[in-house]
N, C-alpha and C positions, 0 to 999 in steps of 0.2 A: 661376285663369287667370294669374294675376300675382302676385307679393308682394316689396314693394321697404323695406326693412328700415332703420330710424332706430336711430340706439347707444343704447344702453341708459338707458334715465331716472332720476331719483333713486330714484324709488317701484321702480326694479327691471322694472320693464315695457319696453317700446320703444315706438316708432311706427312705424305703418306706413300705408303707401298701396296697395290690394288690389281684386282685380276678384273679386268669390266670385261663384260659378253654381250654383243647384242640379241638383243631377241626377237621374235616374230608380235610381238604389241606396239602398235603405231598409230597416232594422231594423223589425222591427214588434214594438210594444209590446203585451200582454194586461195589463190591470189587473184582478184579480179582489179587490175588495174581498168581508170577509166582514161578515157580516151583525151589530149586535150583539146580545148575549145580553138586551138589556130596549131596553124604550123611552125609557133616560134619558139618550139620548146624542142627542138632535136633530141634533148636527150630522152624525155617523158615518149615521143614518138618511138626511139628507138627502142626504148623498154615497149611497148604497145605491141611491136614486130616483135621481138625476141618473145617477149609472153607465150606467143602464138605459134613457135617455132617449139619452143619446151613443150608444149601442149598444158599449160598454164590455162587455165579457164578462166574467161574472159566474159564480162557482160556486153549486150551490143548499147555501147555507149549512145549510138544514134535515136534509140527507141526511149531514152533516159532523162530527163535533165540534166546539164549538166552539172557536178558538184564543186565548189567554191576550192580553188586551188591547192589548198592544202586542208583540206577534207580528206579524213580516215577513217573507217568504221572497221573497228574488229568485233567481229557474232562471234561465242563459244557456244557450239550446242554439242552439249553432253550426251554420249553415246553409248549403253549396256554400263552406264556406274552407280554406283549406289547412291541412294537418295543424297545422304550425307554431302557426296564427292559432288553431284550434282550442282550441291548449295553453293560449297566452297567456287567452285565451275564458273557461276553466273553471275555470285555475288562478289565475286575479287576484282577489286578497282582496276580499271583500265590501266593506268600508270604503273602499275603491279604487276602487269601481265608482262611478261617477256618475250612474247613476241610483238609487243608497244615498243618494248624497252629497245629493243634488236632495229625495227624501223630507223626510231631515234638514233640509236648509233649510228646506224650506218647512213641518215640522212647528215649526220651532223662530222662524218668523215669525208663524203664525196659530194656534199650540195643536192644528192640527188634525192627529190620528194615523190613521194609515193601516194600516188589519191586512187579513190575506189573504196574499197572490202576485201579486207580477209577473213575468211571464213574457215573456222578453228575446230573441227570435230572430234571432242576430246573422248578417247576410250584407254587414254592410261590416267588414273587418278593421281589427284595433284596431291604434293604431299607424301608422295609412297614411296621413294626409295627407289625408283626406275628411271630416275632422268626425263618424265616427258618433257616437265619445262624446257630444259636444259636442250632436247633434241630440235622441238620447235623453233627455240631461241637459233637454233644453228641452219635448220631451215630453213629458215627467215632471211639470213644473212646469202643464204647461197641462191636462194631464189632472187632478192633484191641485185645481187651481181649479175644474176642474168635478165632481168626484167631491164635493169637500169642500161645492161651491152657497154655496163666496164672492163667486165671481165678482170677482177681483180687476181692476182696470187693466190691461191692457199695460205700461206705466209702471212700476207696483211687480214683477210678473214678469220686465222687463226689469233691471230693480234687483236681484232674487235672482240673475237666468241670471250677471249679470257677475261676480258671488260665486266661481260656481263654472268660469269660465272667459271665455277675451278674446273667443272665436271663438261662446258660447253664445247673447249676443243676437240672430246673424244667426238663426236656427233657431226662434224664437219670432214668428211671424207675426201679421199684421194680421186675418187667419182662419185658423183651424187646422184647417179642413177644405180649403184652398187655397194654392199655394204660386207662384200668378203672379204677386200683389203683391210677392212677391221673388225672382222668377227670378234675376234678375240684379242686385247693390249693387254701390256703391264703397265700400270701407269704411277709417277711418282711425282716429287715434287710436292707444287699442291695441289695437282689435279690437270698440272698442263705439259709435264713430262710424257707424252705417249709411244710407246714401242710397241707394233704389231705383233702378234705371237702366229704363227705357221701352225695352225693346226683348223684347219679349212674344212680336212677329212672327215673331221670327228661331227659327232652330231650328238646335240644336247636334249634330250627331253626336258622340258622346264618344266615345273608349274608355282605361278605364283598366287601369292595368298595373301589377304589384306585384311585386318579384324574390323574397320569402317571407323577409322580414325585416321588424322595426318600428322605429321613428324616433319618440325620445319629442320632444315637441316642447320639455320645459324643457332637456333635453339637447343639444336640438338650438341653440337659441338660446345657452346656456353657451358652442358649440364656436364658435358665429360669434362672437360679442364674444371669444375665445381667438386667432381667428384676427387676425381685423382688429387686433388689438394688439401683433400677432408681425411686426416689421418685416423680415422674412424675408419673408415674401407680399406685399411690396409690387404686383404686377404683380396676383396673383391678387384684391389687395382692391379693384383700381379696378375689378373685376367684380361683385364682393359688395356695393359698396355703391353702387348703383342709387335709395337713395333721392334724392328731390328731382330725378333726371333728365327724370322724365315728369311731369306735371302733371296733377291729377284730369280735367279738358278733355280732356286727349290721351288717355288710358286709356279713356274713357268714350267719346270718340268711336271711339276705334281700332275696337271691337263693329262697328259697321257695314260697315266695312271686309271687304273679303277674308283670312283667318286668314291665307293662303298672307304679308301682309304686314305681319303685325303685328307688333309689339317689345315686347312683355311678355317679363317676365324673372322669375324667380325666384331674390335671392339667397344661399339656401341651397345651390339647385344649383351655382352656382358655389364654393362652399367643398364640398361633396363631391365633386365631380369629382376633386378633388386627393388624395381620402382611396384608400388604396391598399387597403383594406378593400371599400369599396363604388363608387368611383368608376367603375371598369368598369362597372359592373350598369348603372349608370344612366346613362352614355353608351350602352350597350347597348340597354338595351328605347327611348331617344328616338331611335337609329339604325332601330329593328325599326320602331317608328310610323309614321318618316316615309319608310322602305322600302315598307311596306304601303300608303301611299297619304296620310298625316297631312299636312292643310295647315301644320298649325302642333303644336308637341309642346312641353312643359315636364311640372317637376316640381310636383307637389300640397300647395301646404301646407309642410309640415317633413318632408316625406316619409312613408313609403318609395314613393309611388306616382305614373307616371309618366303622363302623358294624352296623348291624343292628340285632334283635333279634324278630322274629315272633313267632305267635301261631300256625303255621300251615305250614309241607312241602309246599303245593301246592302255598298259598299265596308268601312263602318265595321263594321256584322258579322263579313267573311271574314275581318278581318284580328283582330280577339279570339277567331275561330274558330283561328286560324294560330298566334295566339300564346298559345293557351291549351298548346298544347304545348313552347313554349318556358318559359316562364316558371312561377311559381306560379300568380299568377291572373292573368284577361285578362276583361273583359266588354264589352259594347257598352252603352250606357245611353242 
């Protein structure tokens, strides 16, 4: 909804001041742990029982081979994304994948190994500014706590999610079968200060919009601290750099407000606009948004993906109906 960007910190991080919302676009995870070959693994057994207690889908290990004890297979099968996303999807190194990475951690915190498949059905594009890695990545950790029947903290989970990224602790919830205790945070820091926001009531029409390209986000951050050091952009940096303008008070209240007048900013978007690569695209689909009816329109994140926020399911539909033709992808959420 917002993300207003501090220079760069010793430790290489920045800070930020952020309005994150969750939204109805989700990967769904399958964890099929396999079964082990004797009863001298208590822990691997009691994760096999908890599996099945979550309703954790399970292969019947007995009908199977068995596979070599620290045997993993993560499938990503790409679902409603564009070719492009697809590629990226299938062709991203396993060791790159963060819910690999997420495994590994939390194998290498509790001893406890995870053999079987997981199966990664991806329908938020990687690369876009929506956190799916990032959500996965937190999935992972909180399914592995129930499968393994550690039953770790919050606390300590939240301590691995920040390992493996800034934006991973918002994604690890107070219940993991519910995601109203964080519809909506203020987040700060570098991504791991999170404060709930109480507004439950309200209900958001989203629709987001992606021009079929990805936006890495260390990449992304590289080119902003590039920019703002290039006294050549002077004009363009009193744009980009919006931190300390608004105050967590005024972000937080802004939510209540009518979208049609709110001043959240994102800025990244202001250093891409200037980029003669993509800068069009993304003045582009925030002109289509707020064409189509968008009270209010920025960019997602670190990009590539543009939102738009209506008064009205129906409205917000026709117009990722309208714009599924222009663009790569278009959804209502």
């Amino acid at each position: 909804m917002h993300l207003s960007i501090g220079n760069k910190r010793d430790d290489n991080f920045h800070d930020i001041r952020s309005i994150f919302l969750l939204i109805n676009l989700r990967d769904t995870l399958c964890f099929m742990p396999q079964s082990p070959e004797s009863d001298e693994n208590p822990a691997v057994q009691q994760a096999d029982t908890k599996a099945k207690d979550e309703d954790l889908k399970s292969e019947d290990a007995q009908k199977k081979p068995q596979a070599p004890k620290e045997a993993l297979q993560i499938e990503i099968v790409p679902e409603n994304l564009p070719a492009a996303f697809q590629k990226e999807c299938i062709s991203m190194p396993t060791e790159k994948n963060l819910v690999y990475q997420a495994v590994k951690l939390f194998q290498s915190k509790t001893d406890f190994v995870l053999t079987g498949k997981i199966k990664v059905t991806k329908r938020i594009p990687a690369g876009a500014g929506l956190g799916g890695g990032s959500s996965d990545a937190a999935t992972t950790l909180a399914a592995l706590n129930k499968i393994s029947g550690l039953e770790l903290p919050l606390d300590t989970l939240r301590s691995m999610a920040e390992v493996l990224g800034s934006d991973v602790p918002f994604f690890i919830k107070n219940d993991m079968t519910e995601t109203a205790n964080l519809h909506c945070s203020y987040v700060s820091g570098r991504g791991d200060v999170i404060e709930p926001i109480d507004n439950k009531d309200i209900k958001y029409n989203v629709v987001v919009v992606n021009p079929g390209f990805a936006s890495g986000t260390s990449q992304a951050y590289s080119m902003l601290d590039q920019f703002r050091s290039n006294d050549k952009n002077f004009i363009q940096k009193q744009i980009v750099s919006s931190f300390g303008k608004l105050k967590k008070e005024e972000l937080v209240a802004m939510l209540q407000s009518d979208p049609f007048t709110w001043k959240y900013t994102n800025d990244f978007l202001g250093m891409f606009i200037t980029d003669k690569n993509c800068g069009e695209k993304y003045l582009g689909i925030i002109a289509d948004l707020i064409n189509c009816g968008a009270s209010f329109a920025n960019l997602s994140g670190s990009g590539s993906t543009c939102f738009g926020i209506f008064k009205d399911k129906k409205t917000a539909d026709k117009a990722a109906a309208k714009l599924k033709s222009r663009w790569a992808f278009a959804e209502s959420v």
